[in-house]
C-alpha positions as CSV (number, residue, x, y, z in Angstrom):
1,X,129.5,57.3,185.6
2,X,127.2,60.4,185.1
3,X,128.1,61.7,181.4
4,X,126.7,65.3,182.3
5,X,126.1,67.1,185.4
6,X,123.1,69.4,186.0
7,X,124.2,72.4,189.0
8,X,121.1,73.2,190.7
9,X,119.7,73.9,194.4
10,X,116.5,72.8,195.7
11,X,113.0,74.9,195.3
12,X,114.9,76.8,192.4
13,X,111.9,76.8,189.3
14,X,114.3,77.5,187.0
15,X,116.4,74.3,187.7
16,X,113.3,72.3,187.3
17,X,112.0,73.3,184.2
18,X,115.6,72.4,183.3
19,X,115.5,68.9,184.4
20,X,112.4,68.9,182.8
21,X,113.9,69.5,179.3
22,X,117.5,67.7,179.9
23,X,115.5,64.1,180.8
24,X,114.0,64.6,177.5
25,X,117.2,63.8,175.9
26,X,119.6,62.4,178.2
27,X,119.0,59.1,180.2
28,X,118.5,60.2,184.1
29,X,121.4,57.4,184.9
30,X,123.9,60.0,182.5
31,X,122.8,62.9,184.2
32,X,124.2,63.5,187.9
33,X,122.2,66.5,189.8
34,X,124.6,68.4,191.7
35,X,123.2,71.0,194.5
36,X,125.6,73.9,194.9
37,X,124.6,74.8,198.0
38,X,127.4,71.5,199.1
39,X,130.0,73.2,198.3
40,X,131.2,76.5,198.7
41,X,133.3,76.7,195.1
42,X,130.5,75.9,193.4
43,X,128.2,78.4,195.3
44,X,130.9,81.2,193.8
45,X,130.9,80.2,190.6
46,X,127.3,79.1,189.9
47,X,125.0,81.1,192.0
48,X,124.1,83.7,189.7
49,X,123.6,81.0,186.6
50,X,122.1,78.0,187.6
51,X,121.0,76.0,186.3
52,X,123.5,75.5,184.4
53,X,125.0,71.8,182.5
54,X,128.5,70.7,182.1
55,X,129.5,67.8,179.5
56,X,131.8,65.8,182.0
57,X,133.7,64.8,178.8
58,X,135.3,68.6,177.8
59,X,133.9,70.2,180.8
60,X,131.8,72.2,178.5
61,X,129.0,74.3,179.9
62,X,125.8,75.5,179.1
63,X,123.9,78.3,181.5
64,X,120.3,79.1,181.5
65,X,118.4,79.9,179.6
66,X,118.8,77.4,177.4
67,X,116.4,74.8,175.2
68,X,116.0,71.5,174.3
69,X,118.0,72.7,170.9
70,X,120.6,73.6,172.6
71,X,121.1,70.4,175.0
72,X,120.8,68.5,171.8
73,X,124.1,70.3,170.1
74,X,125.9,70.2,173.7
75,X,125.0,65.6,173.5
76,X,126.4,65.9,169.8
């Protein structure tokens, strides 16, 4: 079971250079890519932010921009 969920959509730069930085410190089998384009709730309330990671455990998020610095205090 993914311990952190990256919202992205495909061809966004952004989201890559995010990947990028989050499988740098998270194992890729902890880390579960979600596209918002499936689903509609998650197109309204991400579309403007991605990418943006949520900690599964407390549903904590963090929205771009952020750095490797930051992912590190949001795995703490």
């Amino acid at each position: 079971m993914a311990k952190y969920v990256l919202y992205h959509t495909e061809g966004c730069h952004l989201c890559e250079q995010a990947l990028e930085l989050i499988l740098q410190l998270i194992p890729s089998q902890e880390c579960e890519l979600v596209d918002i384009l499936s689903d509609e709730a998650l197109m309204v309330a991400y579309q403007t932010s991605i990418p943006v990671i949520k900690r599964c455990s407390d549903e904590q998020v963090l929205y771009w921009p952020f750095d490797q610095q930051k992912i590190q205090q949001l795995v703490e």
